[in-house]
DODRENNU-908845 format. One record per residue: residue number from 0; residue in three letters; chain; x, y, z of N, C-alpha, C, O in turn. Coordinates in Angstrom, 3 decimals, padded with zeros to 6 digits. Layout:
<recs>
REC  gulum  drennu  kero  nxx  nyy  nzz  caxx  cayy  cazz  cxx  cyy  czz  oxx  oyy  ozz
REC  NUM  ALA  A  X  Y  Z  X  Y  Z  X  Y  Z  X  Y  Z
...
</recs>
This chain:
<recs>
REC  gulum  drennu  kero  nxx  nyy  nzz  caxx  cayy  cazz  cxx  cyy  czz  oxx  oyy  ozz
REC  0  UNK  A  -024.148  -007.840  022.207  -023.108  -008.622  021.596  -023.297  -010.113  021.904  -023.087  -010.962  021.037
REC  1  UNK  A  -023.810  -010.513  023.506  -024.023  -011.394  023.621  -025.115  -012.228  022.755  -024.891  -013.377  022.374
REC  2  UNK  A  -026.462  -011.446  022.453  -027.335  -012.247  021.437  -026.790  -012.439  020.006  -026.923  -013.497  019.391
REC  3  UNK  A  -026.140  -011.303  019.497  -025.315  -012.174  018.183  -024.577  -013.235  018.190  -024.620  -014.027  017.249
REC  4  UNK  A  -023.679  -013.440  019.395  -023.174  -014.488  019.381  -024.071  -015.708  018.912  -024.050  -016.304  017.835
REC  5  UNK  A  -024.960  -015.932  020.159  -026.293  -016.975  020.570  -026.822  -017.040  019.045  -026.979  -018.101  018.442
REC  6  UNK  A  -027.021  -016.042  018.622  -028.038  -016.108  016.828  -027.005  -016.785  015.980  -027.350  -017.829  015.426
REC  7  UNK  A  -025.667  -016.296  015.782  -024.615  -016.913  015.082  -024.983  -018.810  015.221  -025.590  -019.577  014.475
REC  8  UNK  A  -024.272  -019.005  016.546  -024.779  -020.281  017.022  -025.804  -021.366  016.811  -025.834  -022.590  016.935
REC  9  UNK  A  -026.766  -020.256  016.380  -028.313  -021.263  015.964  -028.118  -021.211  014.594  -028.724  -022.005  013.874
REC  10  UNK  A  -027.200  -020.218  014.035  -028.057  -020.495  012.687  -026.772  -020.867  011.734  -026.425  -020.159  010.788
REC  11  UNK  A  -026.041  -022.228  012.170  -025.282  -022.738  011.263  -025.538  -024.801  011.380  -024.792  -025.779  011.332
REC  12  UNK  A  -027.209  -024.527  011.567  -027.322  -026.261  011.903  -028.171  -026.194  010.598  -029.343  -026.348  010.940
REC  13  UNK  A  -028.080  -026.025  009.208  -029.185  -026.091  007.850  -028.729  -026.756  006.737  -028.737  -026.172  005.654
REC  14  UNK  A  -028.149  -028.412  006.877  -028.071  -028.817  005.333  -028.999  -029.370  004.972  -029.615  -029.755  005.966
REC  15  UNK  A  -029.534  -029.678  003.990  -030.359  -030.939  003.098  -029.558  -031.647  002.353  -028.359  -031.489  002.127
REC  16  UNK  A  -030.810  -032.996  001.727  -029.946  -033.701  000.975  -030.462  -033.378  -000.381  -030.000  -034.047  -001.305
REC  17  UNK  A  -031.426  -032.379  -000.680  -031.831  -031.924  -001.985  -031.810  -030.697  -002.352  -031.853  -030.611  -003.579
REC  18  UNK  A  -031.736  -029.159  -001.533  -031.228  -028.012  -002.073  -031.922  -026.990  -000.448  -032.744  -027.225  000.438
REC  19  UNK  A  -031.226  -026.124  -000.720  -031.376  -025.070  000.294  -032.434  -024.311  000.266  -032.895  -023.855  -000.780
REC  20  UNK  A  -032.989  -024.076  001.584  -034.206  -023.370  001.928  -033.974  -022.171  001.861  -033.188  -021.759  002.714
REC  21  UNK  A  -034.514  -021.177  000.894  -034.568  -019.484  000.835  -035.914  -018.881  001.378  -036.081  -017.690  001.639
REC  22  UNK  A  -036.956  -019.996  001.526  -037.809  -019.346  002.399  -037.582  -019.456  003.657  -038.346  -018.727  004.289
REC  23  UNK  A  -036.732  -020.157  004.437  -036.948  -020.508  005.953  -035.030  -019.378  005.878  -034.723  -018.866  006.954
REC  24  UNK  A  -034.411  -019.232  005.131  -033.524  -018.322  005.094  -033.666  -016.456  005.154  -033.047  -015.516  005.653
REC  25  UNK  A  -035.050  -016.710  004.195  -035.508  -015.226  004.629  -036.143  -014.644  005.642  -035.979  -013.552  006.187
REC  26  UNK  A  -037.088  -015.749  005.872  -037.299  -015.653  007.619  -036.616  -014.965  008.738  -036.769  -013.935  009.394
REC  27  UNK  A  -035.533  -016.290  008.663  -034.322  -016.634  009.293  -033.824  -014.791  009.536  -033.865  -013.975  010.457
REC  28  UNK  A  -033.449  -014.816  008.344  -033.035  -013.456  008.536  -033.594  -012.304  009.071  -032.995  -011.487  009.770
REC  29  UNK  A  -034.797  -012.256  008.714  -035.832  -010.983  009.449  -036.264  -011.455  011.317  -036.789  -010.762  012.189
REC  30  UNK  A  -035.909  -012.484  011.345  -036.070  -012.861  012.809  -034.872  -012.303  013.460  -034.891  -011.522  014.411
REC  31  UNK  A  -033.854  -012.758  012.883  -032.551  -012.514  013.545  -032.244  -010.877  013.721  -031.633  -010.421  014.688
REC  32  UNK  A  -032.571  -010.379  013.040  -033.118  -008.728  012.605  -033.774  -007.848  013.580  -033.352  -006.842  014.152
REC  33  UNK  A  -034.613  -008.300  013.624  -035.777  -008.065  015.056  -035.232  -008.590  016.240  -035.515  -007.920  017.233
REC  34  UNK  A  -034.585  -009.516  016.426  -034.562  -009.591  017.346  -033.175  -009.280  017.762  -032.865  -009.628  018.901
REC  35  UNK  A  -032.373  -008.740  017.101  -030.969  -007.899  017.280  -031.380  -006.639  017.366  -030.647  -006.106  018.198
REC  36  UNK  A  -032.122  -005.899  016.976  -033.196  -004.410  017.151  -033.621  -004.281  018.480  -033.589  -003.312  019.239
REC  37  UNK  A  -034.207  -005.948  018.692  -034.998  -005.459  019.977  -034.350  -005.673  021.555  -034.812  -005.541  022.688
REC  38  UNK  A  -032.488  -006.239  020.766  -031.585  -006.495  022.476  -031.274  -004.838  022.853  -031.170  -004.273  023.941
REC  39  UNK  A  -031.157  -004.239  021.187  -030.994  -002.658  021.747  -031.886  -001.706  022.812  -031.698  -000.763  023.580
REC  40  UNK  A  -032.822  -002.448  022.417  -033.808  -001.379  023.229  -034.314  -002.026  024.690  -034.758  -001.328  025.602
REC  41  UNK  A  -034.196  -003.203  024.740  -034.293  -003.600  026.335  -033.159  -003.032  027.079  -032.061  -002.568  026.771
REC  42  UNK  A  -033.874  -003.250  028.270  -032.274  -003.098  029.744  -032.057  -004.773  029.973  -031.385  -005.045  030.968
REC  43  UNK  A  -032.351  -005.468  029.489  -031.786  -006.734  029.545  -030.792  -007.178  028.495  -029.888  -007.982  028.720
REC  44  UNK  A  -030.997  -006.663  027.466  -029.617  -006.961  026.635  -029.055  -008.154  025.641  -027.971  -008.368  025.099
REC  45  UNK  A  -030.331  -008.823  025.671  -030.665  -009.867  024.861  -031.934  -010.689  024.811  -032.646  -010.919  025.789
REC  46  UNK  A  -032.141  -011.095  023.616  -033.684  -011.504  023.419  -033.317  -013.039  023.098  -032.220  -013.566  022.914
REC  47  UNK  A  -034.741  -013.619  023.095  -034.567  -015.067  022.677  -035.858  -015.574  021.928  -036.924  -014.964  022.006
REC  48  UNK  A  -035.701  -016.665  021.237  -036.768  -016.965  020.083  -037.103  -018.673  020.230  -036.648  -019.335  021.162
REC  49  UNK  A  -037.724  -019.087  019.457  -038.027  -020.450  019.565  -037.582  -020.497  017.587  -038.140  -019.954  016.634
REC  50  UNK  A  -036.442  -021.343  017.664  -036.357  -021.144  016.026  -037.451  -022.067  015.230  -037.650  -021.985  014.018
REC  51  UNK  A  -038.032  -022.837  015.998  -038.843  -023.885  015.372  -040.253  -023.093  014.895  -041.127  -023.672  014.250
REC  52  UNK  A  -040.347  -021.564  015.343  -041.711  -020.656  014.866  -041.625  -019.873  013.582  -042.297  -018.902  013.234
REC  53  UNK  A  -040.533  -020.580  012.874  -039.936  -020.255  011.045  -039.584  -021.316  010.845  -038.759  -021.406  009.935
REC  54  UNK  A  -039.960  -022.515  011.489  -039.661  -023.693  010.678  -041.199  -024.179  010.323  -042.125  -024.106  011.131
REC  55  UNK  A  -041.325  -024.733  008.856  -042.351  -025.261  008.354  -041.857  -026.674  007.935  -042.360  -027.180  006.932
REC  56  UNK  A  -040.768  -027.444  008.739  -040.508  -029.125  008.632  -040.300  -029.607  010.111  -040.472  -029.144  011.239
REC  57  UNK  A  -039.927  -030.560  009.646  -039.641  -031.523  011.575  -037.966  -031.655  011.350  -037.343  -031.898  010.317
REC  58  UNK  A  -037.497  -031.404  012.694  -036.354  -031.470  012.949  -036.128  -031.678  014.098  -037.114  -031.343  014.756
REC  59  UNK  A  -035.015  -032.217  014.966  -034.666  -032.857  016.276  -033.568  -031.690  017.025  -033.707  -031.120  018.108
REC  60  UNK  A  -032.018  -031.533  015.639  -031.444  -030.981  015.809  -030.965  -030.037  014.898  -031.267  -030.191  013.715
REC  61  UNK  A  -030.171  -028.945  015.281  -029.147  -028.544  013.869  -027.864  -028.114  014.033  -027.738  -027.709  015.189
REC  62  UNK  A  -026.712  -028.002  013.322  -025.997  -027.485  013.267  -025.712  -025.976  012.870  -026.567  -025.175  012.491
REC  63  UNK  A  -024.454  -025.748  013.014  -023.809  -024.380  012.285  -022.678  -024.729  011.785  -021.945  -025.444  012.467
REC  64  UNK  A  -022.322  -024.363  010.646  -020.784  -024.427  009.781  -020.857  -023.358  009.523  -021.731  -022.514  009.329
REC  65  UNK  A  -019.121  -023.495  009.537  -018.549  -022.027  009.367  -017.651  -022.279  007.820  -017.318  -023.373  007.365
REC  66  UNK  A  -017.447  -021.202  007.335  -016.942  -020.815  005.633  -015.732  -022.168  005.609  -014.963  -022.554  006.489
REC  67  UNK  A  -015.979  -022.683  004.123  -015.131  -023.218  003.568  -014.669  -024.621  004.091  -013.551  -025.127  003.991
REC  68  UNK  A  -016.027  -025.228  004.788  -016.265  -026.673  005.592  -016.834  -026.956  004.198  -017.521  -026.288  003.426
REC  69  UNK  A  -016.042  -028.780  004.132  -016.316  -029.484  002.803  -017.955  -030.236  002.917  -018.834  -030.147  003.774
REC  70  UNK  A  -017.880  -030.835  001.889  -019.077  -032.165  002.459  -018.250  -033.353  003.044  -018.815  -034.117  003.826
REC  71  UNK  A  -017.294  -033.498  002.797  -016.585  -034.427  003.376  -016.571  -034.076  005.463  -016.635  -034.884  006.390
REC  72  UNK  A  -016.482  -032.865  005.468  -015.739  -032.147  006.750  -017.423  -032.640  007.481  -017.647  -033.327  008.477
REC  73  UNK  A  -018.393  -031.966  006.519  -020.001  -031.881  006.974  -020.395  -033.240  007.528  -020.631  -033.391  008.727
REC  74  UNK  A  -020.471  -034.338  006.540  -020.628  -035.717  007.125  -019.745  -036.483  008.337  -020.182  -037.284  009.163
REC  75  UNK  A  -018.661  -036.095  008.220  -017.983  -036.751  009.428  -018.337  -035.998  010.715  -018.374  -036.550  011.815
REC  76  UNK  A  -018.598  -034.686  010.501  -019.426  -033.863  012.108  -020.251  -034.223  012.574  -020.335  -034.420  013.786
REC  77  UNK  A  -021.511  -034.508  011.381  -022.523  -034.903  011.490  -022.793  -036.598  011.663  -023.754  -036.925  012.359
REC  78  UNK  A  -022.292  -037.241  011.289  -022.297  -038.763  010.802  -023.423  -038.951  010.097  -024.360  -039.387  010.766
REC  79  UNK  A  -023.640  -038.752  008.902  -024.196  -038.495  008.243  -023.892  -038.514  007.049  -023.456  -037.373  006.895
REC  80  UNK  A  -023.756  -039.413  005.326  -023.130  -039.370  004.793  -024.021  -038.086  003.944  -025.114  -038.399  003.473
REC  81  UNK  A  -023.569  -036.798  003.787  -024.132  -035.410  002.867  -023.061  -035.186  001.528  -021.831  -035.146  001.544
REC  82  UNK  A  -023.885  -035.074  000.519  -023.143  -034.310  -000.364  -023.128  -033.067  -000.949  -022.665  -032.742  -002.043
REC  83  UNK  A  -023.499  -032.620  -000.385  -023.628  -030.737  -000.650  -022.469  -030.200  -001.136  -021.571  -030.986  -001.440
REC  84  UNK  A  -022.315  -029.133  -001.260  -021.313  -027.915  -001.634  -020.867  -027.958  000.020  -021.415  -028.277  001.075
REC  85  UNK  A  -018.685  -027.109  -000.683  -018.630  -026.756  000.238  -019.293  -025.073  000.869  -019.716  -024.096  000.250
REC  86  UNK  A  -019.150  -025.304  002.129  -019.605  -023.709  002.616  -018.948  -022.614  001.527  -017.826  -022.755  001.041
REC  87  UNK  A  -019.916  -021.416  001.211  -018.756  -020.825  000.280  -018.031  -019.664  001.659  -018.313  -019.607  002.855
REC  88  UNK  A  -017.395  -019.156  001.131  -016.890  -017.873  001.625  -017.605  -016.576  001.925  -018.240  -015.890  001.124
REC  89  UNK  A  -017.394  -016.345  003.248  -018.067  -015.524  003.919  -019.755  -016.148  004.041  -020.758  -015.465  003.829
REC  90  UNK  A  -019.746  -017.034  004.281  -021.128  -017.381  004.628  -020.615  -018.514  006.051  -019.479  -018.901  006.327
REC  91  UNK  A  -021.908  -018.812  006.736  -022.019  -019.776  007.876  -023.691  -020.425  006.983  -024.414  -019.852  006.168
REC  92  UNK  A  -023.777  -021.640  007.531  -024.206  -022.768  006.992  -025.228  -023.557  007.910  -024.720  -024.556  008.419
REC  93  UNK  A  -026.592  -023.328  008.245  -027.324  -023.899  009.046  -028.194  -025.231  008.620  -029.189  -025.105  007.907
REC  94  UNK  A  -027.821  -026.328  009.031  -028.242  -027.445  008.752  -029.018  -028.287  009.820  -028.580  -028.407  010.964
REC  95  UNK  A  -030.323  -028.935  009.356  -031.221  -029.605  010.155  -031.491  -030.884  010.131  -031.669  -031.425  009.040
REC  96  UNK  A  -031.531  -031.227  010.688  -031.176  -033.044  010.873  -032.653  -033.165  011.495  -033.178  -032.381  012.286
REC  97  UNK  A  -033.137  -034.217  011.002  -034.516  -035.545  011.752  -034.335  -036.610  011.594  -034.201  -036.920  010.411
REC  98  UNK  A  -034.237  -037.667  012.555  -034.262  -039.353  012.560  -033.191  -039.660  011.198  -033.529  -040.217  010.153
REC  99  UNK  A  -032.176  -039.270  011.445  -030.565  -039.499  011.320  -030.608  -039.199  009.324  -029.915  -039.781  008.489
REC  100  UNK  A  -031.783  -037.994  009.056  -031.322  -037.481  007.997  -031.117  -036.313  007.891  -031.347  -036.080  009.078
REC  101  UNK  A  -030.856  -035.262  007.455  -030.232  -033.572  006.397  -031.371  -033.741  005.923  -031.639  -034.633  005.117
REC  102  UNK  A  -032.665  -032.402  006.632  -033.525  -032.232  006.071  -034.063  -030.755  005.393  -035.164  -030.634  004.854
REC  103  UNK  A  -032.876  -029.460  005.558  -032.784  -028.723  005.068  -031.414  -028.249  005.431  -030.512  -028.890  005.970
REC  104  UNK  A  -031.429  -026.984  005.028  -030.262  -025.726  005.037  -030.207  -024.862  004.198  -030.798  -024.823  003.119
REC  105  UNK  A  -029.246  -023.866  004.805  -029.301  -022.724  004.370  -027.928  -021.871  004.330  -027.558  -021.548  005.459
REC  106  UNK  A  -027.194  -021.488  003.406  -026.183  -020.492  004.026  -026.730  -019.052  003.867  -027.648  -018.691  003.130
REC  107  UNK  A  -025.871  -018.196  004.827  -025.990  -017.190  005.192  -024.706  -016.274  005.401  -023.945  -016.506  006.340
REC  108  UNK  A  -024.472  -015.201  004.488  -023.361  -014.754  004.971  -023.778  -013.872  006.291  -024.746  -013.118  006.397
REC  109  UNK  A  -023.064  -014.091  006.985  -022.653  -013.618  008.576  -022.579  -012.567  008.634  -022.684  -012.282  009.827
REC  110  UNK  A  -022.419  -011.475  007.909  -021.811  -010.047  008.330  -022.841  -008.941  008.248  -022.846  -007.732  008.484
REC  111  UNK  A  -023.908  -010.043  007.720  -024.951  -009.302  007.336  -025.808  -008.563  009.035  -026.403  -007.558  009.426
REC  112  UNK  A  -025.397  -009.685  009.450  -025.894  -009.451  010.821  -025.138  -009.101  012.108  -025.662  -009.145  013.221
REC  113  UNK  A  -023.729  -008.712  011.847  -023.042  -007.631  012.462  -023.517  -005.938  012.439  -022.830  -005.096  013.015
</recs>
């Protein structure tokens, strides 16, 4: 339970300022997958990843948003002026920032990975 949390956490830092990544989203997802598979089967009880080994850009930091955060809500978190969509419903929202721009993202509905 504890690594879903931690995965939740990482994976709502993904906006851009030109459209959302479905390859670093499908990834995203089969990582998070495996490696929720594989907290089951250790006696340790959680696994950990380097998210930057499904990233194919440069990034510093990222966020996570949660459902129904505006672009208005996005830029003032971030300081950052973004105009994206808001988050839709039932999704969380991973956005990546480099040298003070939104260089991808991705939403993801969440439940997928409950």
């Amino acid at each position: 339970m504890k690594i879903l949390k931690i995965l939740m956490i990482v994976s709502i830092a993904m906006v851009a300022c030109s459209k959302s990544d479905d390859k670093f989203g499908s990834q995203f997802k089969k990582l998070i997958k495996s490696h929720s598979d594989l907290t089951k089967k250790t006696a340790k009880g959680y696994s950990t990843f380097r998210l930057s080994s499904i990233t194919d850009f440069k990034w510093e930091k990222f966020y996570v948003f949660d459902e129904f955060l505006t672009d208005k809500n996005i830029s003032d978190i971030i300081g950052i002026e973004w105009s994206g969509r808001t988050v839709p419903s039932g999704n969380k929202r991973l956005l990546f920032i480099n040298k003070g721009e939104v260089t991808r993202y991705v939403d993801w509905k969440w439940i997928l990975f409950l």
